[in-house]
N, C-alpha and C positions, 0 to 999 in steps of 0.2 A: 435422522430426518424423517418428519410423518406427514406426510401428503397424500390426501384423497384424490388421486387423479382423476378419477372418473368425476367429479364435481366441479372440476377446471371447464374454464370457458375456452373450450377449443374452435378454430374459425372453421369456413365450410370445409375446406382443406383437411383440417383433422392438425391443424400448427398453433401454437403458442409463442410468443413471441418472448429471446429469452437475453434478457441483458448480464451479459459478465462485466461483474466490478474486480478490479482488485483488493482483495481484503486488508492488505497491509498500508497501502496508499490511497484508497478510494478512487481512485482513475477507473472510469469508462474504459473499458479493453475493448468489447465489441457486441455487435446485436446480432444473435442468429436465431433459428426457431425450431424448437423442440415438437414432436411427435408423442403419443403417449408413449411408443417405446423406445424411444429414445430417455425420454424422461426416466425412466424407471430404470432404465439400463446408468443415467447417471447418478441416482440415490443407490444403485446396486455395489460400480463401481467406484464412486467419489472421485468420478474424471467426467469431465464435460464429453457427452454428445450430444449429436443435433440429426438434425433433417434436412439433405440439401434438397434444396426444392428444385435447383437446373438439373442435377443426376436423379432424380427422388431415390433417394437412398440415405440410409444411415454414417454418419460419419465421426468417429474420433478425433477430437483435436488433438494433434499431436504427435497423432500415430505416425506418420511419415517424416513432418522434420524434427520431432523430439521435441517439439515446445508444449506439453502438455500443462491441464490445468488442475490443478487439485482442489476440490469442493469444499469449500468449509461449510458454507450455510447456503439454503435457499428460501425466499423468500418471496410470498405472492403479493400482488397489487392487492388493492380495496372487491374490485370487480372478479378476482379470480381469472384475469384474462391476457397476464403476464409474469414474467417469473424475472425476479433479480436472482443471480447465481454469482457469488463470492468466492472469489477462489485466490490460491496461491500459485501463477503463474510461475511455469518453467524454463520460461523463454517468451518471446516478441507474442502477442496475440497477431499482428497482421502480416498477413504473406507478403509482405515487401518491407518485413524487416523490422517495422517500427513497433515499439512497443503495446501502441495502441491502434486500432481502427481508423479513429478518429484524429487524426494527425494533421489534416487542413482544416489551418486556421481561418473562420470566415473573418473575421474583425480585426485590424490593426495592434490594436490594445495589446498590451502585455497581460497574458492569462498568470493569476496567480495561482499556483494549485496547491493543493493539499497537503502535497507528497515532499515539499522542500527538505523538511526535516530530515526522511528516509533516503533523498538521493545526495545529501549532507553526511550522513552514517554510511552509502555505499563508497562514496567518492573517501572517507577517513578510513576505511576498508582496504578499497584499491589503494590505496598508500600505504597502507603496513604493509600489503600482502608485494606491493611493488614498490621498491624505495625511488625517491627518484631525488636525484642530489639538488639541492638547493628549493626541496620544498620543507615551508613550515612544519608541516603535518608530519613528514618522515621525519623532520628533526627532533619533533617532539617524541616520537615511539623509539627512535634511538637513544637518545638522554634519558627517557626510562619514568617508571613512577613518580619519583620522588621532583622531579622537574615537572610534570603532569599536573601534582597536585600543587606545586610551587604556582601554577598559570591558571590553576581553578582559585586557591584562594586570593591573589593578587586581583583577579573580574569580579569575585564576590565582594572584593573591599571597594570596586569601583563603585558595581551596583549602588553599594551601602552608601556612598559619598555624593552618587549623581542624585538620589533618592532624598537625602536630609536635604540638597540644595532646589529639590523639587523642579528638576532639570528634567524634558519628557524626551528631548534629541540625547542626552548626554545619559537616559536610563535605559533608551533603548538600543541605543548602539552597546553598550556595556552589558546588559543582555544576552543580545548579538554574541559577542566573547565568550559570555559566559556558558553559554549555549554549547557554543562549536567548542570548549576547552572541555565540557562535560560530558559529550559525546568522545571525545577523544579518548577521556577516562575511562568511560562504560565500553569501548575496544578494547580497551589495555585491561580490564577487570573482564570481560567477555558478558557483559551485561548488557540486553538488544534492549531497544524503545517499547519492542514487546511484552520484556520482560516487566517494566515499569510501568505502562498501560494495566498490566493486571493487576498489578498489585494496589494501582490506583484504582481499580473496579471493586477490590475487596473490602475498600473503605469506605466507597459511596453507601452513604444513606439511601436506604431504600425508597424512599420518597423525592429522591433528588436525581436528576438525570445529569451525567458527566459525559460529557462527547469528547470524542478523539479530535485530535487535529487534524 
C-alpha cells in the first residue's frame, strides 16, 4: 500500500473520514475516522485503527472482542478527503453483534445485496461442517460426488431446454439450481467463489472491465 499521507485532506481536527467495506461481499461494515497515526499504524499493521474522538485516543478494532479486521486494500476519494478501507472481517463490525453498522433499515422495501451468493456458500458450509437430518444440502454431501455431479448435470440439461424454449421464468429459476448444485460442488472439490473470481480476472481483456457480483 503507498499513500502520501501528508497530501491527504485532513479536517481541523487532524481526522479523515474512513469507510470499512467488506472485501468479499461489498457490505458497508462501518464509518469511523482515522488520524495520521492511526493511518499509518494501519498500512504498518494491515489491521484497521482509528481515532476515537469521545476518548481522543488511538484505538484497534478488535483488540478486546477478537473481531478484528484485515486490510486488503485502501482506497482514496476524488478530493483526497476520505479513505474506503477493504478488509476481511473476523467477526461482527458493530458492538451489538451485528455484522454491520448499518443494520436499521430506513425503507420498507426488501434490500437486495450483493452478498447472496457468499451467505449461499456459508449457509452450504454450515451444512457439511453440521449435518442436520432431513436437509437437502446434508443429503447431498453425504451421497457423495458422484450424486453431486448427477444434480449439476440434470440443471444444466434444464438450463439447455428452458433456453431453446426461450422460457425467461423457466431459465431462471433453473439457474437458480444450477447455481446452488454448483456451489455445492466447489465444497465438496474445496473451490471458494474466490477462487473463480480470479481466475476470471486473468482472462479479462485489458481493455474490458469485469465486476464482481
Amino acid at each position: 500500500m503507498t499513500i502520501e499521507i501528508d497530501t491527504l485532506s485532513f479536517d481541523e481536527n487532524g481526522l479523515i473520514p474512513a469507510i470499512v467495506q467488506d472485501d468479499r461481499t461489498g457490505n458497508v461494515l462501518m464509518l469511523a475516522y482515522m488520524n495520521k497515526e492511526s493511518l499509518q499504524k494501519t498500512i504498518d499493521t494491515k489491521e484497521t485503527w482509528f481515532f476515537s474522538r469521545s476518548r481522543k485516543e488511538l484505538w484497534n478494532k478488535g483488540a478486546t472482542s477478537g473481531n478484528r479486521q484485515i486490510v486488503k486494500n485502501l482506497s482514496l476519494d476524488c478530493d483526497g478527503d476520505s479513505i474506503l478501507v477493504q478488509v476481511t472481517p473476523l467477526g461482527p463490525a458493530c458492538h451489538t453483534g451485528e455484522v454491520t453498522c448499518f443494520h436499521k433499515q430506513v425503507f420498507d422495501e426488501v434490500v437486495q445485496t450483493r452478498s447472496i451468493v457468499h451467505e449461499i456458500t456459508d449457509e452450504i458450509k454450515n451444512r457439511r461442517a453440521n449435518p442436520v437430518e432431513g436437509s437437502y444440502t446434508t443429503y447431498l454431501f453425504r451421497e457423495g460426488l458422484d450424486k453431486i455431479l448427477k444434480k449439476v448435470g440434470e440443471e444444466t440439461t434444464e438450463v439447455v431446454i428452458g433456453a431453446k424454449n426461450r422460457d425467461k421464468a423457466e431459465v431462471t429459476s433453473e439457474l437458480a439450481d444450477l447455481t446452488y448444485h454448483t456451489l455445492v460442488l466447489m465444497e465438496e472439490l474445496g473451490v471458494s467463489v474466490e477462487d473463480v473470481k480470479n481466475e476470471l480476472r486473468k482472462r479479462r481483456p485489458k481493455s474490458e472491465v469485469l465486476r464482481d457480483e
